[in-house]
C-alpha positions in Angstrom: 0.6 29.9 43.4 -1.8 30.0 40.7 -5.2 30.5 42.2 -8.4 29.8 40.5 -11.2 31.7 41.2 -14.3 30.3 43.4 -17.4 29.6 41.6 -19.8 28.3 44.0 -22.4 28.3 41.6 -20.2 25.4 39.7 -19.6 22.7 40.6 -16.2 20.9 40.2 -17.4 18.6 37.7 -18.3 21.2 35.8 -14.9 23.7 35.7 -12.4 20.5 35.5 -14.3 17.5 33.7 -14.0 15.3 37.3 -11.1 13.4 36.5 -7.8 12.9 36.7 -5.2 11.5 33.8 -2.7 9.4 35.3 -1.3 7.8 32.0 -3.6 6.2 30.4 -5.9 5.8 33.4 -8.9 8.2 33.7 -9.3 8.6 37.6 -13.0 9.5 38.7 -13.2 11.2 40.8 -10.0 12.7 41.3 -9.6 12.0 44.6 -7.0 9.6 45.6 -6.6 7.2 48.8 -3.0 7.4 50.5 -1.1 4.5 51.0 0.2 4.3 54.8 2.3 2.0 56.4 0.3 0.0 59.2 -3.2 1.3 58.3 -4.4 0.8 54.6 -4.1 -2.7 53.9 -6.7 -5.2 52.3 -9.3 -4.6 54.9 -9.1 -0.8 55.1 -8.8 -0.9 51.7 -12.2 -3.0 51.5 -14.0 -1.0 53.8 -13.7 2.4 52.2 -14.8 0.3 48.3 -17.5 -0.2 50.4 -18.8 3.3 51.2 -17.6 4.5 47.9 -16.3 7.7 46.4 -12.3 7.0 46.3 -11.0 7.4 42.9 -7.8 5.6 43.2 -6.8 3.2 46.2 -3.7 1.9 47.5 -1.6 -0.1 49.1 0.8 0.4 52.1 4.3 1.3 51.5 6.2 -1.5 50.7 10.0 -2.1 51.2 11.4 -2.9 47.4 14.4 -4.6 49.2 12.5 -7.1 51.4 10.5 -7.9 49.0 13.5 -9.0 46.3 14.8 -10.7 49.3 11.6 -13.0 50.1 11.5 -13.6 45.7 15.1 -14.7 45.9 13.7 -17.2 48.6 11.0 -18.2 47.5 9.4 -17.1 50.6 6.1 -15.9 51.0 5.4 -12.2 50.6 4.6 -9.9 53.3 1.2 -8.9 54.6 0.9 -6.0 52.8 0.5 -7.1 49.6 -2.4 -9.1 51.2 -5.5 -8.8 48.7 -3.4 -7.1 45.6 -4.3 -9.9 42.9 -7.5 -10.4 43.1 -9.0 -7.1 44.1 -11.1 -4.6 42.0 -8.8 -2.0 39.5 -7.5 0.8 39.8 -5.2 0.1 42.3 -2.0 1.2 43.0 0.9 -0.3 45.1 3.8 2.2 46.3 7.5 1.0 47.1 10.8 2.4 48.3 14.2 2.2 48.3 17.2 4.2 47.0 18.4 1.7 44.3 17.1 2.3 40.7 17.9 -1.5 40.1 16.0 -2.9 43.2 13.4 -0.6 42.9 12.7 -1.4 39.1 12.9 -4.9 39.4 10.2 -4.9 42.1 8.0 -2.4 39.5 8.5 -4.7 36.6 6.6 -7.8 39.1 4.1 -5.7 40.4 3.4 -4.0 36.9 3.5 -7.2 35.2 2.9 -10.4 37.4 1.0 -8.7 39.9 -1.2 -6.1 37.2 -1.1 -3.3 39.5 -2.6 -0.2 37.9 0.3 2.1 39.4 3.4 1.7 40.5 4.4 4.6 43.2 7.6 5.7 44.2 7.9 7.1 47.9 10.4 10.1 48.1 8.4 11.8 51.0 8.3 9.0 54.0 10.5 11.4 56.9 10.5 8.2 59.7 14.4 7.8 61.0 14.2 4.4 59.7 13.6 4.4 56.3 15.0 8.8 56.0 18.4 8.7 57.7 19.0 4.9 58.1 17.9 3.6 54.4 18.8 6.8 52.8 15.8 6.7 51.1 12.3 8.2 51.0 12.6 12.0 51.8 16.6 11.8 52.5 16.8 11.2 48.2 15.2 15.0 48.3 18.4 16.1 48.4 19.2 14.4 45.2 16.8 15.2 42.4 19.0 13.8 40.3 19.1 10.2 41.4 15.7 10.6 42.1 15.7 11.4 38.1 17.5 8.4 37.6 15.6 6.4 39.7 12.3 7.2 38.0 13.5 6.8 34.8 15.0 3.3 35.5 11.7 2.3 36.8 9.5 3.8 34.0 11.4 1.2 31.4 10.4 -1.8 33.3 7.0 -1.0 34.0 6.1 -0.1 30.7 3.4 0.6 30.0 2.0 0.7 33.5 2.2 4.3 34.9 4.6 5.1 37.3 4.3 8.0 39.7 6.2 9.8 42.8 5.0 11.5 46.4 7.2 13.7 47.6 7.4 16.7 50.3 8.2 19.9 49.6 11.5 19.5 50.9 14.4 18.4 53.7 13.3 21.2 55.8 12.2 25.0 55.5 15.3 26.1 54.7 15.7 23.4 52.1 12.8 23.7 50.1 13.4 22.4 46.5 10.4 20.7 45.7 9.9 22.6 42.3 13.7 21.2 41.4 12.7 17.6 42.3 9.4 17.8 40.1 11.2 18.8 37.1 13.5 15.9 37.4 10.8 13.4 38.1 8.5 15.0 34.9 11.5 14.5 32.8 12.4 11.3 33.6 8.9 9.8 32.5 7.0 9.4 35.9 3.1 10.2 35.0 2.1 12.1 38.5 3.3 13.9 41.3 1.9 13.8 44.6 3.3 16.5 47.1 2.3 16.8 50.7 2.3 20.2 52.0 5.0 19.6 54.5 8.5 19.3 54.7 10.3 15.8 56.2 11.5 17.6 59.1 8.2 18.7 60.2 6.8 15.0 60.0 3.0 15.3 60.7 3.7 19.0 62.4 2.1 22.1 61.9 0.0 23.1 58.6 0.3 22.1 55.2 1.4 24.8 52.9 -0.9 24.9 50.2 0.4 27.9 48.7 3.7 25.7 48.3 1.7 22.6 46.5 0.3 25.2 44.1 3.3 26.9 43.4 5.1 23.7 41.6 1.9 23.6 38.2 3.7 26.0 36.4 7.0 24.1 36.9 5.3 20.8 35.1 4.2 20.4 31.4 2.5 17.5 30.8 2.0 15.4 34.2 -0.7 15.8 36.2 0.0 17.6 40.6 -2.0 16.2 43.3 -1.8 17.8 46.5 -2.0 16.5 49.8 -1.8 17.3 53.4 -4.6 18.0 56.3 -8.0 17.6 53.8 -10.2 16.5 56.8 -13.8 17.2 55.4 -15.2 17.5 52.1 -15.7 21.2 52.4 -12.0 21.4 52.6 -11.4 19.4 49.7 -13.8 21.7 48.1 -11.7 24.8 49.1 -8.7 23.6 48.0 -10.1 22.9 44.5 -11.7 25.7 44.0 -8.6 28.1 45.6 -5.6 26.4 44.0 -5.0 25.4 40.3 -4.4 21.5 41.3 -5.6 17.9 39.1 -6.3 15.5 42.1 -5.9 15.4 45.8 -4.9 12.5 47.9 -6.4 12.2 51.3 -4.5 10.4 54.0 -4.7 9.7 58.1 -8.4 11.9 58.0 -10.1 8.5 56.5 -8.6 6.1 58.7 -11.2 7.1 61.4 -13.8 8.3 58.6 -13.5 5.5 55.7 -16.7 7.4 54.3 -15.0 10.7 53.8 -14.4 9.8 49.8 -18.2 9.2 49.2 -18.6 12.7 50.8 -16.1 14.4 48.9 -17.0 12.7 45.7 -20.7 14.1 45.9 -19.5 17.8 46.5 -17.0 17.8 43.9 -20.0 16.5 41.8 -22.0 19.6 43.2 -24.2 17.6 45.5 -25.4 18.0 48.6 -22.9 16.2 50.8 -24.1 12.7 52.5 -24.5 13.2 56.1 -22.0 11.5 58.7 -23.0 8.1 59.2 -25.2 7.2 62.8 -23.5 5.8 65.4 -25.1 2.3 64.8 -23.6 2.8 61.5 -20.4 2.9 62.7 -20.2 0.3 65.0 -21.2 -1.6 62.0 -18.6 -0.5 59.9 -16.1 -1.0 62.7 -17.4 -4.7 63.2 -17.0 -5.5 59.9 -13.3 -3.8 59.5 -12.9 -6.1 62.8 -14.5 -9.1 60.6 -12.0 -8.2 57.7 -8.6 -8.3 60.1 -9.7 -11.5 62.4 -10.6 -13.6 59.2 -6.9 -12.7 57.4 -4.6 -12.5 60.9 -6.6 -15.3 63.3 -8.0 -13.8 66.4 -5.1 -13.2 69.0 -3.1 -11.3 65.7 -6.7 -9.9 64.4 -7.8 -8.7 67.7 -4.4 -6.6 68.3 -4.4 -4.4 65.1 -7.7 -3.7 65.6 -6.7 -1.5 68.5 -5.3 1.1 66.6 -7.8 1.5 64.0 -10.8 1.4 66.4 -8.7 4.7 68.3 -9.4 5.7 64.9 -12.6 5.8 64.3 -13.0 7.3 67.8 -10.6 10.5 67.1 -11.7 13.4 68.0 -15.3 12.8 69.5 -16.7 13.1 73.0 -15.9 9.7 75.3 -12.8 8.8 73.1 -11.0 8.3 75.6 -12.6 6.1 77.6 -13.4 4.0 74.9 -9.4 3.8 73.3 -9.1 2.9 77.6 -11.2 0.0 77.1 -10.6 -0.7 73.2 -6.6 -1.1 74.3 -7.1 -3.7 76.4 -9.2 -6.6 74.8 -7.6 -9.6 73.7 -10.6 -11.6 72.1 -13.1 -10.7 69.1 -15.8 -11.0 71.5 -14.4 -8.8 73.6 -13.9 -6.3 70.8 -17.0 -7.0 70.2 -18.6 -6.3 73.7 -16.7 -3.1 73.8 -17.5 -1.8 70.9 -21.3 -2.3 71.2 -21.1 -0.8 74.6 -20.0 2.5 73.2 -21.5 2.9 70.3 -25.2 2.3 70.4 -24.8 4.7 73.7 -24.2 7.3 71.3 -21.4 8.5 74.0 -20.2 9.5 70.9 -22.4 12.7 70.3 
C-alpha cells in the first residue's frame, strides 16, 4: 500500500489537481461511472448527466462476439448500445471476449465509426456465463499473458482512441496476481486500469480490499489505477482518496439507487460542502422520469418491466422498501408505475 496522509484542511482538488489522464483525455472529476450489464444504459446513463458530477460515463458490457455477429448480418445492434452516437463525450463503451481478433475488430468500430472516447476491456466480470463458459472476463486472470496480447492487439486498432482494462485482484484469495496482470496490461499499451477490490470467486461478497487496490501504484509507470469496490457515499470516496495513493475511482451498484451520488462526490473532492440527499418528491421525480426514459425507448409492456428493478433500486436500503419493491413488482402499465410510485413517495414512507 502506499498511503497518503489525510489533510482535511485540503481539499482534493487541491493535493491532486482534480483530474484524471486517461490518454489524452483529462477526466474532471476523476470519478468514473461503472458500466453494468442490465442497469446503465441510455436512460441511466441520462439520468445521472442530469444530476451532474460523473467524470466519465459508460456503457453496459457488451459482448464483442454478438456484436461481430449482428455486423456480419447486417442486423440491428443490440440495446445496449442504445444512445452511444449521439450522446454527450466522454463516454466510454466496455466489451469482452477472449479473442484479440474479435475483440479488436469491435474496438476499431466503436473507436472509429461509433467515436467512443474509450474503449474498455472487461477482465473482471466473475458470472458462470461469461467466466467458466466463455473463458473470458475474470477466467483470462489466469493468463496475463493473453490478456497482454489481447490489449495490445486492441490498442493498434483503436489508435488513437484510449484503450483501458477492469480487472479483480484475482481468481480467488489464494490466486491473487493482480500486480502480474497490471504489468502486462501497462506494457502492452492499455492507458488505465481499473481494479475492483475483490476477487471473481467472491462475486459481490464480503469487503473490498483496498489495501490490495493500493498495493498495485508502484507496480505501474506511466498509466493511471482507479480503484473500485463498495464507495457508497461521498465521505467514503473521500477516505479512500485521502488514505490510499490512487488517480480515479469508479463507482458502481451504490448509484443505481442514488444516480446523484457523483454530484455529491464531486463537490467534496472539490472541498465543498456536500449537497444534501434529494427530498422524497425529488425522487419520485427522478424515478418518473428514468420511467419516462425506458417507456419512450422499449414501449410500455417492455418499458414497464425493467423499470422493476431499478425502482427496487432506488428503494434499497430505506424504511417501507419492501412494501413498495411488493407493489413496484407487480405493475404491468406506466400508469400503474406511476400510481405506485406516487403512493410511496410523497408519503415520505421513505424516512
Amino acid at each position: 500500500m502506499n498511503p497518503v496522509s489525510p489533510d482535511d484542511s485540503a481539499p482534493i482538488a487541491g493535493r491532486r489537481g482534480q483530474v484524471l489522464r486517461i490518454g489524452p483525455l483529462v477526466i474532471s472529476p476523476p470519478v468514473l461511472q461503472a458500466p453494468m450489464a442490465g442497469f446503465t444504459n441510455y436512460a441511466f446513463r441520462q439520468v445521472v448527466r442530469e444530476w451532474g458530477g460523473v467524470g466519465l460515463q459508460a456503457t453496459e458490457m457488451i459482448s464483442a462476439r454478438s456484436f461481430t455477429w449482428m455486423d456480419d448480418r447486417d442486423a440491428e445492434h443490440p440495446d445496449r448500445l442504445w444512445g452511444i452516437r449521439d450522446e454527450p463525450r466522454p463516454l466510454a463503451v466496455q466489451i469482452w471476449d477472449n479473442d484479440p481478433v474479435t475483440l479488436a475488430r469491435v474496438g476499431a468500430k466503436l473507436a472509429h465509426e461509433y467515436e467512443v472516447s474509450v474503449v474498455d476491456i472487461n477482465f473482471g466480470c466473475p458470472v458462470r456465463q461469461v467466466s467458466e463458459k466463455a473463458q473470458s472476463g475474470s477466467y483470462l486472470l489466469r493468463d496475463p499473458e493473453r490478456i497482454g496480447q489481447i490489449i495490445r492487439r486492441v490498442v493498434a486498432a483503436c489508435d488513437p482512441v484510449p484503450v483501458t482494462a477492469k480487472v479483480r485482484l484475482g481468481c480467488n484469495r489464494n490466486q491473487i496476481n493482480a500486480r502480474e496482470v497490471a504489468q502486462s496490461i501497462e506494457e502492452a499499451g492499455a492507458a488505465a486500469l481499473t481494479v475492483h477490490g475483490r476477487t471473481a470467486d467472491q462475486f459481490f461478497k464480503g469487503t473490498a480490499d483496498w489495501e490490495q487496490i493500493a498495493s498495485l501504484k508502484p507496480a505501474l509507470r506511466r498509466i493511471p489505477l482507479i480503484g473500485n469496490g463498495d464507495l457508497d457515499s461521498a465521505q467514503r470516496v473521500l477516505e479512500v482518496f485521502q488514505k490510499y495513493d490512487i488517480d480515479g475511482v469508479m463507482i458502481a451498484r451504490a448509484a443505481l439507487g442514488k444516480p446523484w451520488l457523483f454530484r455529491q462526490v464531486a463537490a467534496i473532492l472539490r472541498g465543498e460542502p456536500v449537497p444534501p440527499d434529494p427530498t422524497t418528491e425529488e425522487e419520485r421525480d427522478c424515478l418518473l422520469r428514468h420511467n419516462e426514459l425506458v417507456v419512450n425507448r422499449f414501449g410500455e409492456a417492455k418499458g414497464t418491466m425493467l423499470m422493476r428493478k431499478f425502482a427496487c433500486c432506488y428503494a434499497q436500503g430505506r424504511a417501507g422498501a419492501r412494501l413498495f419493491r411488493t407493489h413496484v413488482a407487480g405493475v404491468r402499465s406506466q400508469s400503474e408505475f406511476r400510481e405506485v410510485v406516487e403512493q410511496f413517495f410523497p408519503k415520505s414512507r421513505f424516512g
